[in-house]
TIDO-503504 format. One line per field, with one value per residue (C-alpha): residue number from 1; x, y, z; residue in three letters. Coordinates in Angstrom, 2 decimals. Example, Ala and Ser with C-alpha at 12.3 -4.5 7.8 and 13.67 -1.06 7.14 Angstrom:
BEGIN
i: c(1;2)
X: c(12.30;13.67)
Y: c(-4.50;-1.06)
Z: c(7.80;7.14)
aa: c(ala;ser)
This chain:
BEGIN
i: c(1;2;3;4;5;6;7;8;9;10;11;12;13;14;15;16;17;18;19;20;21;22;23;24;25;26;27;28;29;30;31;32;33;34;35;36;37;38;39;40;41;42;43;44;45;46;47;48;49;50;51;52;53;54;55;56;57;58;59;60;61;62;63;64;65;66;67;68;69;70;71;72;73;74;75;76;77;78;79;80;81;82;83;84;85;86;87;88;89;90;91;92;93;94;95;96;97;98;99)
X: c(0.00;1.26;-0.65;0.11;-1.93;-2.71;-0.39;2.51;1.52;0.78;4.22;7.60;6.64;6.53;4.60;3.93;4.45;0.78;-2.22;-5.17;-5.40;-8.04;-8.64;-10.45;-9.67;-11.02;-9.15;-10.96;-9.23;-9.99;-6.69;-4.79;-6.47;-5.55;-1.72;-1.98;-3.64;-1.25;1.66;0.43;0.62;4.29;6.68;7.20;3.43;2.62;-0.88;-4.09;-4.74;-8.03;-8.78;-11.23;-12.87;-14.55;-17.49;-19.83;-23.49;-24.12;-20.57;-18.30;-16.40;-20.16;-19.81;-16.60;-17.36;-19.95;-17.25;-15.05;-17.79;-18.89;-15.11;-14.92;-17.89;-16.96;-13.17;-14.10;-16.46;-14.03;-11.75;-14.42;-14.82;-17.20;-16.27;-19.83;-19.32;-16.49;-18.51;-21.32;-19.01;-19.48;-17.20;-17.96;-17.80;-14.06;-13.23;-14.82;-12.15;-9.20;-10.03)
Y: c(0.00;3.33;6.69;9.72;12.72;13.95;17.13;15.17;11.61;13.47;15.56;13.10;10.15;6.50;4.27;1.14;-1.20;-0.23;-1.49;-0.33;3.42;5.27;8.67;10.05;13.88;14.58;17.79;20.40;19.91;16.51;17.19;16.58;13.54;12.34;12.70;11.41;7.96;8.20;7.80;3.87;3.94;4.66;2.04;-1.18;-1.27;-5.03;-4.82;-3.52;-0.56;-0.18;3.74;4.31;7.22;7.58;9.94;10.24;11.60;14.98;16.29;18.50;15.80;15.12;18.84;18.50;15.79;18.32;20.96;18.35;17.88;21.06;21.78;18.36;19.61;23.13;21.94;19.28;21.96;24.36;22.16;21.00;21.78;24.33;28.16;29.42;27.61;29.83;32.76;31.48;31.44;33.94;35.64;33.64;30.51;31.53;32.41;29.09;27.09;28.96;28.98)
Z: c(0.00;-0.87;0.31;-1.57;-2.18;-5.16;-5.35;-4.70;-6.44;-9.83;-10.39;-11.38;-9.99;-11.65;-10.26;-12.52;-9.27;-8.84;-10.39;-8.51;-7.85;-5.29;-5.46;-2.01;-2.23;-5.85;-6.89;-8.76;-11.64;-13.43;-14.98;-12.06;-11.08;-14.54;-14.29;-10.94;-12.47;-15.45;-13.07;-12.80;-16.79;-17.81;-19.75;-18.05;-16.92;-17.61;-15.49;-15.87;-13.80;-11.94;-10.82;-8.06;-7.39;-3.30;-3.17;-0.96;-1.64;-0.90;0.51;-1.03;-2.76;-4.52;-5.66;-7.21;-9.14;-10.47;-11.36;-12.46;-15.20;-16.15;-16.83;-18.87;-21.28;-21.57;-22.45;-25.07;-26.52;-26.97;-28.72;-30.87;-34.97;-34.11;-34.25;-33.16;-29.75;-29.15;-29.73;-27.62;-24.50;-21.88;-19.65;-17.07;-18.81;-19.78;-16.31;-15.14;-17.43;-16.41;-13.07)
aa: c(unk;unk;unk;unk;unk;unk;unk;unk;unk;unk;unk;unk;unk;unk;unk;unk;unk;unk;unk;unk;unk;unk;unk;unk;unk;unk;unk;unk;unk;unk;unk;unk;unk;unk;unk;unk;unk;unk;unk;unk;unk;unk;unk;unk;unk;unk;unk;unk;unk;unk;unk;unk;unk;unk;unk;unk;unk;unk;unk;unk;unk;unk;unk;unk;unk;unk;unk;unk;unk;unk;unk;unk;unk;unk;unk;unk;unk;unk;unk;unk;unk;unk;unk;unk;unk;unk;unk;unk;unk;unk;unk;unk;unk;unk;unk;unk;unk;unk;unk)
């Protein structure tokens, strides 16, 4: 067992003597949590890797989840084929991404 939050587990490290991962402090950022996993997936993985999100019902953890998707859509949207999406954005929404 190695514990590691998610700050320090997703910068430099290679971890491919793991093969199950468990997130329990989602980070607001869905990119984070994403290098963090992808530490598990580097050359010389020869396992499958099993990520595991812990979220509990109505807690703040519940409500990043939420933000983690908003950001998801809004991102994959803005890289999309469509111009007029772009234009559609508002302030907010751009501050939202960034943020």
């Amino acid at each position: 067992v190695f514990l590691i939050s998610l700050k320090a587990g997703g910068v430099g490290l290679n971890l491919t003597a793991a093969d199950y991962v468990y997130i329990v402090d989602p980070w607001w950022n869905p990119a984070v949590e994403q290098q963090a996993i992808d530490r598990t997936h580097r050359i010389g993985q020869t396992k499958n890797i099993f990520a595991y999100r812990m979220i509990c019902k109505d807690t703040i953890e519940d409500k990043i989840m939420e933000l983690q998707e908003r950001k998801r859509i809004l991102a994959k949207e803005l890289i999309a084929d469509d111009a007029s999406f772009v234009k559609s954005l508002s302030r907010e929404d751009v501050e939202y991404l960034f943020s």
